[in-house]
Each structure stands twice: as C-alpha cells, then as structure tokens.
C-alpha positions as CSV (number, residue, x, y, z in Angstrom):
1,X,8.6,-20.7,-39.2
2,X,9.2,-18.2,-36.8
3,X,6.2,-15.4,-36.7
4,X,7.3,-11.5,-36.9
5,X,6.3,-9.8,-32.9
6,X,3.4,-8.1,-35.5
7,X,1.8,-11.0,-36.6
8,X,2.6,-12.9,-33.2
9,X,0.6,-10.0,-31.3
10,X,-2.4,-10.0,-34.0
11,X,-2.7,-13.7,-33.5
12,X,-3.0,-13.0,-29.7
13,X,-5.3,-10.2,-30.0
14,X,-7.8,-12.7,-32.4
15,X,-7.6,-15.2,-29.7
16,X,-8.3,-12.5,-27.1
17,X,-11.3,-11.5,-29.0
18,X,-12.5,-14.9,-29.3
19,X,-11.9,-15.8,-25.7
20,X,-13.5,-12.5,-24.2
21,X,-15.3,-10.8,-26.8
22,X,-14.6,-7.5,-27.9
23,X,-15.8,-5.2,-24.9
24,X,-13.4,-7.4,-22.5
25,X,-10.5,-7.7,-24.8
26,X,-10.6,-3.8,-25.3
27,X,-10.7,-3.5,-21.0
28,X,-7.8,-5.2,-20.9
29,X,-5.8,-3.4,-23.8
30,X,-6.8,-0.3,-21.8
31,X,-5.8,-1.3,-18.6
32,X,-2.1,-2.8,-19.5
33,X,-1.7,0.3,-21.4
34,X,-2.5,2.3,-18.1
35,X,-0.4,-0.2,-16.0
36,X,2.6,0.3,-18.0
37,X,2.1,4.1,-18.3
38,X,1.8,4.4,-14.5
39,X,4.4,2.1,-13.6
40,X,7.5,3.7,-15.7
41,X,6.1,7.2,-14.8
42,X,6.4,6.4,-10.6
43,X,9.1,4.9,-11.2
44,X,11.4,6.3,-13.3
45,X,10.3,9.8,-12.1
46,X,9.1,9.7,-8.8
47,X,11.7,6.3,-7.6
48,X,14.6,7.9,-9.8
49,X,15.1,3.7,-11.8
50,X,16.8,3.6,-15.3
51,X,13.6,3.0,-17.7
52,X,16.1,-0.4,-19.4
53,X,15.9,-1.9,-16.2
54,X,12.4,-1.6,-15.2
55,X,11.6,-2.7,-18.3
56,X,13.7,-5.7,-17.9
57,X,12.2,-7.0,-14.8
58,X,8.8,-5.3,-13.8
59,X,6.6,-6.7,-16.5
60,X,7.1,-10.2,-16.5
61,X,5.0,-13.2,-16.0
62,X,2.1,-10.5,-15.3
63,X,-0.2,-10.2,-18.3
64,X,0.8,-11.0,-22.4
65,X,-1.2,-7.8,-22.9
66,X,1.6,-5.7,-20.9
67,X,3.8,-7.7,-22.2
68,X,2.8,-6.3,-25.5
69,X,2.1,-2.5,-24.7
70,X,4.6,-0.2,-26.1
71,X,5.7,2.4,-23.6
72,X,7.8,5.8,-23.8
73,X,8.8,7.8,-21.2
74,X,9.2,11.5,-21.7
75,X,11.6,13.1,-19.5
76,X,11.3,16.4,-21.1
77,X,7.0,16.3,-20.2
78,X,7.5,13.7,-17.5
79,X,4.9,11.6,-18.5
80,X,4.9,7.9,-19.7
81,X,2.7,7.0,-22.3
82,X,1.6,3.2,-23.4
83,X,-0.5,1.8,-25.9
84,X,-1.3,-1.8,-27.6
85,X,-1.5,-1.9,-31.3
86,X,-4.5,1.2,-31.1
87,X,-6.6,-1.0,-28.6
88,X,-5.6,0.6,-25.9
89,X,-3.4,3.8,-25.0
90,X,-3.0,5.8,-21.7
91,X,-0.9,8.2,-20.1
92,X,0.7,9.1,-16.9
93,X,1.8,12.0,-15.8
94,X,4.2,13.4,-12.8
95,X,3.7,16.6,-10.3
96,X,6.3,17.4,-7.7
97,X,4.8,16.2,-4.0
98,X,2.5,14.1,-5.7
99,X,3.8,11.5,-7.7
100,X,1.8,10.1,-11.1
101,X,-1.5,10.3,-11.6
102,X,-3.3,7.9,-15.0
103,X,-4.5,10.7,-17.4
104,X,-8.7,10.6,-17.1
105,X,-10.6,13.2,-17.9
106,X,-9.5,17.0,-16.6
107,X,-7.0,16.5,-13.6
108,X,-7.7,18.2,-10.7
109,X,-5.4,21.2,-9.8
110,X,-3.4,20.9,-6.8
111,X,-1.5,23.4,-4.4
112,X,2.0,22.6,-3.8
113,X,2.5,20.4,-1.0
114,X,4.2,21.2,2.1
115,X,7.9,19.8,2.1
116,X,9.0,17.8,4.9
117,X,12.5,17.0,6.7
118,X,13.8,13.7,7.0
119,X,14.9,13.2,10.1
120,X,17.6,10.0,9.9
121,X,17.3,6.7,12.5
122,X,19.2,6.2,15.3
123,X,21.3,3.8,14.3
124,X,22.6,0.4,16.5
125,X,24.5,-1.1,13.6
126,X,28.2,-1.0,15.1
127,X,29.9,-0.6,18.5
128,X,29.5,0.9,20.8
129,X,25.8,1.3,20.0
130,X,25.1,-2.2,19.4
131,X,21.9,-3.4,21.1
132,X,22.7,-6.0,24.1
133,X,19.5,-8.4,23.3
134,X,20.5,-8.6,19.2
135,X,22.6,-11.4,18.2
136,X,24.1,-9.5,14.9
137,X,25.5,-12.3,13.4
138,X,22.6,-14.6,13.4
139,X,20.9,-10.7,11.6
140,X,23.8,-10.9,9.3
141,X,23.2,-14.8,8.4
142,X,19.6,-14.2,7.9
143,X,20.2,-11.7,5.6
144,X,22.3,-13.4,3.7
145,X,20.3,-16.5,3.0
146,X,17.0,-14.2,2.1
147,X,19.0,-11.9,-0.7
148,X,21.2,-15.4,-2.2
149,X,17.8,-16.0,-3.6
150,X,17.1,-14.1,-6.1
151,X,13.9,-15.6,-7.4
152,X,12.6,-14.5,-3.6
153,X,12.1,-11.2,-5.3
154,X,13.4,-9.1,-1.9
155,X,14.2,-5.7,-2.7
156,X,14.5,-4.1,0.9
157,X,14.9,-5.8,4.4
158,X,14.9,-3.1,7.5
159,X,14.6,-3.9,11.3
160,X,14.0,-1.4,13.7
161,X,14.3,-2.5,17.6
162,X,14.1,-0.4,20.5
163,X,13.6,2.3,18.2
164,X,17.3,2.0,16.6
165,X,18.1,0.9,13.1
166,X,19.6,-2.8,13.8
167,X,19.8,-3.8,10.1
168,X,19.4,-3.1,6.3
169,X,19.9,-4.8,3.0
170,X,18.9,-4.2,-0.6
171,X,19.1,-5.3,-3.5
172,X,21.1,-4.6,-6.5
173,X,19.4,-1.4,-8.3
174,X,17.9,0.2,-5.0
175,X,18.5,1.4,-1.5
176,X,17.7,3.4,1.4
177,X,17.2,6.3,-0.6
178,X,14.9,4.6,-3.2
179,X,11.1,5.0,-2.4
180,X,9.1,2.1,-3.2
181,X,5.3,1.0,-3.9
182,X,3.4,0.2,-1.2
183,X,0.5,-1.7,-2.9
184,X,-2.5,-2.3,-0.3
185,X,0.0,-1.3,2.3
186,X,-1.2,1.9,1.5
187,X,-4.8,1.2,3.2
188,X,-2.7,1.4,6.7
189,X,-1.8,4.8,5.4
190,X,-5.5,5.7,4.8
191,X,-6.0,4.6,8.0
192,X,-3.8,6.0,10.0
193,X,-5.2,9.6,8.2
194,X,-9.0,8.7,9.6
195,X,-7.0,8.6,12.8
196,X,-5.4,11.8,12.7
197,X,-8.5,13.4,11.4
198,X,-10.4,11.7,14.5
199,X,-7.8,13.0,16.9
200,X,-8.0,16.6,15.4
201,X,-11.7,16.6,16.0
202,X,-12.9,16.0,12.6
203,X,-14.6,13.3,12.9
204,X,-16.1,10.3,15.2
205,X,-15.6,6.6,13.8
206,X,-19.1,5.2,15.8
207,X,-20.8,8.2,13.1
208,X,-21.7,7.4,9.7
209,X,-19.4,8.4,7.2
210,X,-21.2,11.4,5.4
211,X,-20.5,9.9,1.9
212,X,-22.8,12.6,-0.5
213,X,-23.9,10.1,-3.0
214,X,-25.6,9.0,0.3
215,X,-27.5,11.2,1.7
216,X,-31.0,10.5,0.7
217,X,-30.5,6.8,0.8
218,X,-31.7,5.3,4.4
219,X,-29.4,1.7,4.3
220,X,-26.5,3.0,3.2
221,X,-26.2,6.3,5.3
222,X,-25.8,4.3,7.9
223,X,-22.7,2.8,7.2
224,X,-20.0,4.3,9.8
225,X,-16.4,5.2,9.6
226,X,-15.9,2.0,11.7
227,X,-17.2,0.0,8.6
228,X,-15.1,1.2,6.1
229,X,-12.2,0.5,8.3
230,X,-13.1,-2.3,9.3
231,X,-14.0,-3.7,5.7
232,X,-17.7,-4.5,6.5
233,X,-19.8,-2.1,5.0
234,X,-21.9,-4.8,2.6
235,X,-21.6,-2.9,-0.5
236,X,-20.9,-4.4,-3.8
237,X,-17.6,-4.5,-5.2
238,X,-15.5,-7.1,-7.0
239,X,-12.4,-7.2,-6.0
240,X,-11.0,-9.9,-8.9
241,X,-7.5,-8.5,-10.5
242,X,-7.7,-10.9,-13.7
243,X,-10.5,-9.9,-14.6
244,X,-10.2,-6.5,-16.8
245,X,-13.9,-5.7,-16.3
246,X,-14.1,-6.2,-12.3
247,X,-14.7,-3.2,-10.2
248,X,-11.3,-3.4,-9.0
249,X,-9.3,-3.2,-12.1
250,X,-11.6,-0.2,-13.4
251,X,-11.2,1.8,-10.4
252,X,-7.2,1.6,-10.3
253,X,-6.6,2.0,-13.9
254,X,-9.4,3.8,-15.7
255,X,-11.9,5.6,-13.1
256,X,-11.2,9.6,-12.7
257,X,-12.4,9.2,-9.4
258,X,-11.2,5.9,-7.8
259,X,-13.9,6.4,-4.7
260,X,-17.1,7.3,-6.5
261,X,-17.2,3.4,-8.0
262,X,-17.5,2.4,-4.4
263,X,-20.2,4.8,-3.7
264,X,-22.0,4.2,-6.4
265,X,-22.6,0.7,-5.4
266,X,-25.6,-1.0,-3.7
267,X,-25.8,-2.8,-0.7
268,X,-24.8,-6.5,-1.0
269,X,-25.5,-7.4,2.8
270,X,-26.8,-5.1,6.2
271,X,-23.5,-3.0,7.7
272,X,-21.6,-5.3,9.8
273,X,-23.0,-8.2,8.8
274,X,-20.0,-9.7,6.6
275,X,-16.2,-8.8,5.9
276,X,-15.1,-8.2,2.9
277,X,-11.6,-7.0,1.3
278,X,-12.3,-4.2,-0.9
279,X,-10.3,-1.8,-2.3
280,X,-13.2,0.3,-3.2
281,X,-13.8,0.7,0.1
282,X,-10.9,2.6,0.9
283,X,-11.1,4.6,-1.7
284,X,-14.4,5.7,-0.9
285,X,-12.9,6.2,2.7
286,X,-9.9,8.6,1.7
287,X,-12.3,10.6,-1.0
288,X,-14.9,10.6,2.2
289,X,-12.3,11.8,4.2
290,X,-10.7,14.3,1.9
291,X,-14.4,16.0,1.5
292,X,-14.6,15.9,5.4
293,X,-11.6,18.2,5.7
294,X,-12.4,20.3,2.7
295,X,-15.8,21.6,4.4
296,X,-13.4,22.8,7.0
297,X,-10.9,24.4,4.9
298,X,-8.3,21.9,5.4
299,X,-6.4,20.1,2.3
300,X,-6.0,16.1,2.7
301,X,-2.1,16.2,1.3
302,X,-1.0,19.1,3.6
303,X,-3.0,17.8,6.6
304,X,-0.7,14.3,6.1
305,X,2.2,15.8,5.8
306,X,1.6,18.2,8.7
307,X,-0.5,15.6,11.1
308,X,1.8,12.2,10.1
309,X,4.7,12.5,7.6
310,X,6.5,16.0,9.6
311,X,6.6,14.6,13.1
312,X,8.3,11.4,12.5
313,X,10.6,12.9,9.9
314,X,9.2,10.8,6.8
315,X,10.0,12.9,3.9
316,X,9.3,10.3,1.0
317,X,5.9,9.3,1.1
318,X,4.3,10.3,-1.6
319,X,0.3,10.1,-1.8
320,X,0.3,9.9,-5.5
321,X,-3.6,10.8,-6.7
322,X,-6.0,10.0,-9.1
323,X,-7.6,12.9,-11.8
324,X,-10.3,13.8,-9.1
325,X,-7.0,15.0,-7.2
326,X,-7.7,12.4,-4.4
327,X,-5.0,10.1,-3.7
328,X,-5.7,6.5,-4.4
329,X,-5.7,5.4,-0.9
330,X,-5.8,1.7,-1.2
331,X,-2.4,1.1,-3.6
332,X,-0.6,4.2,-5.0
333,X,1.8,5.4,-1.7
334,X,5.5,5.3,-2.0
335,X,8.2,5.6,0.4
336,X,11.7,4.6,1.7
337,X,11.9,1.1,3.2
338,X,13.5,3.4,6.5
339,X,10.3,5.7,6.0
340,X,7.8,2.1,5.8
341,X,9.4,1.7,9.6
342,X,8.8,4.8,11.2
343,X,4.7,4.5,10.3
344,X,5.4,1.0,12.0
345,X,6.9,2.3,14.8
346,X,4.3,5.3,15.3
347,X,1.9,1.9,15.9
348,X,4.5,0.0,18.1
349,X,4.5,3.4,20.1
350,X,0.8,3.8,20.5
351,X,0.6,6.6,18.4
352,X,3.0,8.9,19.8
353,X,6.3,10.7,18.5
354,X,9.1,12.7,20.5
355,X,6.6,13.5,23.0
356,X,3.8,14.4,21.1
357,X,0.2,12.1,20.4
358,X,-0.5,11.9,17.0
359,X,-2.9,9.4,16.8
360,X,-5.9,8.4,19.5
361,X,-4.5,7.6,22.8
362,X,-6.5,4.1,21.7
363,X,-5.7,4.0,18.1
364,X,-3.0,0.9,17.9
365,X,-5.3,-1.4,19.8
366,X,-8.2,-0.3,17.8
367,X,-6.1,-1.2,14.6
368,X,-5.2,-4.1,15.3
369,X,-8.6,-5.4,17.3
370,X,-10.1,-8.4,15.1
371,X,-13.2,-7.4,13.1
372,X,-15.5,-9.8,14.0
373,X,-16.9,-11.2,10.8
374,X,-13.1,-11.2,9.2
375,X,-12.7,-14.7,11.4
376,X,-9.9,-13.0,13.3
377,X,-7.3,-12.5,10.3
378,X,-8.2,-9.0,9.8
379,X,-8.3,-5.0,12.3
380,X,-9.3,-2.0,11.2
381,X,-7.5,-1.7,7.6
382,X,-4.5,-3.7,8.9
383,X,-3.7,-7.6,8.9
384,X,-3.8,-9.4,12.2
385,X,-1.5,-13.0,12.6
386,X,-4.3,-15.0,14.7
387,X,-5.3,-18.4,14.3
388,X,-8.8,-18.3,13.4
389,X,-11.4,-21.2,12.6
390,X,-10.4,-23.6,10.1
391,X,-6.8,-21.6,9.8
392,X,-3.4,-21.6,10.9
393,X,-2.6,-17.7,11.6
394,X,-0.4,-16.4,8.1
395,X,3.1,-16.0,9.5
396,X,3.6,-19.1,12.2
397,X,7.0,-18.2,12.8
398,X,5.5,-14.6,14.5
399,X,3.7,-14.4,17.8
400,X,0.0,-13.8,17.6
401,X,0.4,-10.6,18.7
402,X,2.4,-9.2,15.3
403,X,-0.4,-6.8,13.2
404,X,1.2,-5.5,9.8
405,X,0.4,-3.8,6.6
406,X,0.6,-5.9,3.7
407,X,0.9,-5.5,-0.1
408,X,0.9,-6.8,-3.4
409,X,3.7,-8.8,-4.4
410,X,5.3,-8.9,-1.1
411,X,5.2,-5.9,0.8
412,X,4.7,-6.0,4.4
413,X,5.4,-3.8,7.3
414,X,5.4,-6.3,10.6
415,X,4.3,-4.8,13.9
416,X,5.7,-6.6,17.1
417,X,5.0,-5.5,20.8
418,X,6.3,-8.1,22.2
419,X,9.9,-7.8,20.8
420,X,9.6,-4.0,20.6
421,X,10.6,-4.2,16.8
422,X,9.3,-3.4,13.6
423,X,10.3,-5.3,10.2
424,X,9.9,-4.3,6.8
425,X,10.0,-6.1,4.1
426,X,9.4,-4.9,0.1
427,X,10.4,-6.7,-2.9
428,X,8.5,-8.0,-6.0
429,X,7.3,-11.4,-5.3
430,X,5.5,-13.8,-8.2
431,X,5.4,-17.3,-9.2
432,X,5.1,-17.8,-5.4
433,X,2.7,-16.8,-2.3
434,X,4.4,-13.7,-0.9
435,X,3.4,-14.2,2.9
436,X,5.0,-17.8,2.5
437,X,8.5,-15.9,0.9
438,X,8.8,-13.0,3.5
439,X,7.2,-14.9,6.6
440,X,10.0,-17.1,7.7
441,X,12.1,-13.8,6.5
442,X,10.6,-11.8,8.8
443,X,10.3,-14.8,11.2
444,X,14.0,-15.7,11.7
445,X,15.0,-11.8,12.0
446,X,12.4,-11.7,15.2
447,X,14.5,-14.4,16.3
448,X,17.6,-13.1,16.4
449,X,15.8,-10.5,18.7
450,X,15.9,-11.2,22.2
451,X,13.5,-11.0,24.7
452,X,12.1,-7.8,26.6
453,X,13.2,-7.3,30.2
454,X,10.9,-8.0,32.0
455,X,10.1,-4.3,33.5
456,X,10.1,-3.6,30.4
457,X,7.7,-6.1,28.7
458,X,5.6,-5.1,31.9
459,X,5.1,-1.9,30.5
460,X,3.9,-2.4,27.1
C-alpha cells in the first residue's frame, strides 16, 4: 500500500520524536525550515536561479526534514518562507547590497551600501594574447573530463595566471555572471577585513580583541585578534552540523546575532593552547570587528566595499547579514567565480592592487603561516596544503606552498606562488569528499601551467 506524502511525513515525524525527543525534533523542523527559506531567498533573488530548478537539485540527499519543508517564494515581498507541517516555519528576507537575512527577532536597519564597478579580467584566452608557458589544450582536456561528470557536482572552474583570465567553464544553469555561496570560504573574507582594518590603523592583531561581553572577565580578555584568526582561542563551541541542537547549527539558522553565541561561551582550554575549527569564532571576530569600526564612525559594509571589493573591481560580493545587521562572516558571502579570483589574486600579489597596498605589507605570509597547534594544515582563517604528523597534506597533486579558502560542498579558492596562478573552483559536492573531487581538478589545471622564469620565480 502506498502511504499519502501526509501520512508518510507524520510517520517520519513520530519516529523523529522517538529518536530525539521532542526539544531536538522541534530544532530540526526549525532549522530545515530556515535552510530552505534562506537558500531560495539568496538564490533566487540575490543569484537570479529559477525557483523549479533549485528545488530540483539543491535539497537532495541533505536532510528528510528539508526534504519535507514546504517553501514559497514571494517575488512581490522578496522573501522565501518555509515551514514543516507547523513544527517549524521561518522566513527570509532580501535587501539590495545585502543579500538575505533569516527573519529573528527586529532586523537591524541598514544604510544603503556603496555600489561598486566591476572592472572585467584581462583575458589570455585566444591569440595573440595567449600565455607562452600554458599548454591550452591540455586546459581544454582538463576541463572537459571534470564537467563529463556530472555527479562531481562542479559548477564553476576559473584559472587566473599571470594575472590574465586563462580559462572558464560552467555548468548548465550558471555562469560568469552568476554569484555563488561561498560557505566557510567566507572566513578568508573576514579575514582579509581584520587586515584592512589593521592596515587602516584600527586595530593591532598581538592586542586582545575588545569583545564587550568580555570586559570584566580576566581569561577571556586576553584572547587576541591573532587567536580568533588563527582558530585558537579555547572557547567552547560545537561545531557538529547533524546535530540540530549544536552551537553551530543554532548560530547559522536561528541566532539574531550569529557572534554573541561565541561570546557567550566559556573557556574550554588557555588562549593558544589548542586549535580548533569554529565557526563561532569568526563570527564573533566580524561582530568584534564591526563594533571596532562603529566606535569610530565607520560602517563594516561600506568600509569592505571601499577598503577590498572597489579597488580590485569586485562588484558581486555580497556580505549578506544576520538580524543584528552583522554579516555572518563565516558562511553567508556570495560572489562571481571571476570575483572568487581576484580576492585570490590580492593574496598571490601580497596584498596589493594597481599600485596601491591594501592589505599589510606582511599580510599573505601571515595568512598562510601554520598555526602551531593546527599540526600545520591550517593559517590564519585560511587552509594550508602541508604534510603534517600523521598526514599526507589535502591536495597531493599541489605544491606545499598552495594556501586556499575552502567551503562546504566544494568550494575552494587555490593560492599558488609558485606558478603565479590562482584556481577556483565552486560546485555542490555530496555523496563524496569534496577536497578528493576538486583536488586532482585543481591539480591537473596547475599542470598545464608552466614553470616561472627563473628571474621571475626569483622575485616572488
């Protein structure tokens, strides 16, 4: 007897209940109700994608829960709403410059941001401007062999090499106009804000981050800037996505103020002491940073556009953030996969652009330094590709001098001196490891690269 989808979802929802209890099986109606509601609203509004098909394909395998939400998408409002059965419901709204923000309590009002120009890549794709040390068709085969599979999940392939636009390929349903989620490669973005901040003067990364929630406590005040980046500041936080009542899945999808959960938390271990990945912890940095500029009268949004997004002529990144009007610094940034390569390339330059520093004369080496107690694999907020003890480094096919931002799902920005190149990479990876899917990607493209002459290589 086949079961109606009403009676099929009660029967999940009992087994839920008896699996979780009530208090976890209500988290998780909440939550897929707000991942649904946030993902049409970025995406259908803010990546311009036909609601049919990211129904079609961005939900599965993921959750039965999400599976199960109803969602409608309001183009009149611009807002996505989702709910399962009465368990759960949510909504997400869109504001121009900012992207979508999950509906918790009173949103924050928000100036209008600055608008920026896109400024186009040079381009080395055809004669006469084709680069000497590229072999093109071995590009072209690569290419071909990633996007034939379509279970590899690649949406967007770009390589940049001495600062020319070598190659490109999307898939079906987007392209170089079509801003995409970064996922945790948005912590690189957070980071590369502290940066710009610590350029401008506003603050020191050796100083303790003046976190308010802080200020009378004598351990935690003296967590620095340098441990938030670096992802060792001992504080609790659980960073475990399948479960709906971690600290992690609260903060992204039900918290009005993603960085106060991290603040809130007590210490776990001393400052320094032990690495650990934590989204809360960039969240706390951004809202930390955000209040930083505030006290001296400077908005967060404008002072990224201005300071980052202007100068390198990245009009699509979008900051999108939570009700507290902070942008959720460790996963909600979306941008072209052309726009992913420029932030690369600010790195591969050393943090300058057209003649102008942007970032610490230091700030690429200090990014991708290993934090000691990460066992090599991790910098300050970005991924390093070292061997460390017990491990073989995460993309074998890549020198050991590659750093990159990486995201869930897939997305990765790779960083490579030593070919002069940058590689992006963004697609929706499951079912699979993504590292292990764009890896040997990313791996054969670098080898289509040649190598630097040597006056060249000399100088970097």
């Amino acid at each position: 007897m086949k079961l109606s989808p009403l009676v099929a979802a009660a029967g999940l929802i009992v087994l839920a209940l008896g699996g979780y209890g009530l208090q976890r099986t209500d988290a998780m109606a909440r939550i897929a109700a707000a991942y649904k509601a946030k993902t049409f609203c970025s995406e259908v509004f803010l990546a311009g994608r036909d609601p049919v098909d990211i129904a079609s394909v961005e939900f599965a395998g993921i959750s039965p829960f999400i599976d199960r939400a109803a969602a409608h998408v309001d183009r009149k409002k611009k807002e996505a709403r989702a709910s399962l059965f009465g368990l759960g419901k949510a909504r997400a709204f869109y504001r121009e410059g900012y992207g979508c923000t999950i509906a918790s309590g009173v949103p924050e009002e928000l100036p209008p941001p600055p608008r920026v120009a896109d400024v186009p890549w040079p381009e080395a794709l055809e004669s006469p401007n084709l680069l000497r040390r590229v072999d093109y068709a071995e590009l072209d085969n690569a290419l071909d062999a990633a996007f034939a599979d379509a279970s590899a999940g690649h949406r967007a392939v770009v390589l940049i090499v001495d600062g020319r636009l070598v190659a490109e390929r999307y898939a079906p349903g987007f392209s170089a106009d079509t801003p995409m989620l970064s996922w945790s490669m948005a912590k690189s973005v957070t980071a590369t804000l502290v940066g710009a901040a610590a350029l401008a003067g506003h603050l020191n990364v050796e100083d303790p981050a003046p976190v308010p929630e802080w200020k009378d406590d004598p351990e935690r005040s003296k967590i620095t800037w340098n441990d938030l980046l670096r992802m060792q500041t001992g504080l609790e936080f659980s960073e475990e996505y399948g479960d709906p009542t971690s600290d992690v899945s609260h903060m992204l999808f039900r918290a009005s103020d993603a960085g106060l959960v991290a603040a809130e938390k007590k210490l776990a271990a001393a400052p320094g002491d032990v690495w650990a990945y934590s989204s809360g912890t960039t969240n706390l940095l951004i809202r930390t940073l955000r209040q930083v500029l505030a006290e001296r009268g400077v908005e967060l949004q404008t002072f990224a556009r201005e300071k980052i997004f202007a100068p390198i002529g990245a009009a699509s990144f979008t900051l999108e953030p939570d009700s507290a009007g902070t942008p959720v610094g460790s996963s909600y940034v979306y941008a072209t996969a052309r726009d992913w390569a420029k932030l690369g390339e600010l790195y591969l330059r050393g943090g300058e652009w057209a003649g102008a520093r942007l970032l610490p004369e230091n700030w690429s080496r200090y990014a991708s330094t290993p934090t000691r107690a990460s066992g090599g694999q991790y910098g300050a907020h970005f991924w390093l590709n070292l061997d460390g003890a017990g491990r073989k480094r995460f993309v074998p096919g890549l020198p050991e001098s590659v750093y990159y931002m990486a995201g869930h799902e897939g997305q990765y920005v790779f960083i490579m001196p030593e070919k002069n190149a940058v590689i992006v990479r963004l697609g929706m990876t499951r079912g699979a490891v993504p590292i292990e899917v764009a890896g040997p990607v990313a791996a054969r493209l670098a080898g289509a690269i040649g190598d630097l002459p040597l006056a060249e290589a000399a100088d970097e």
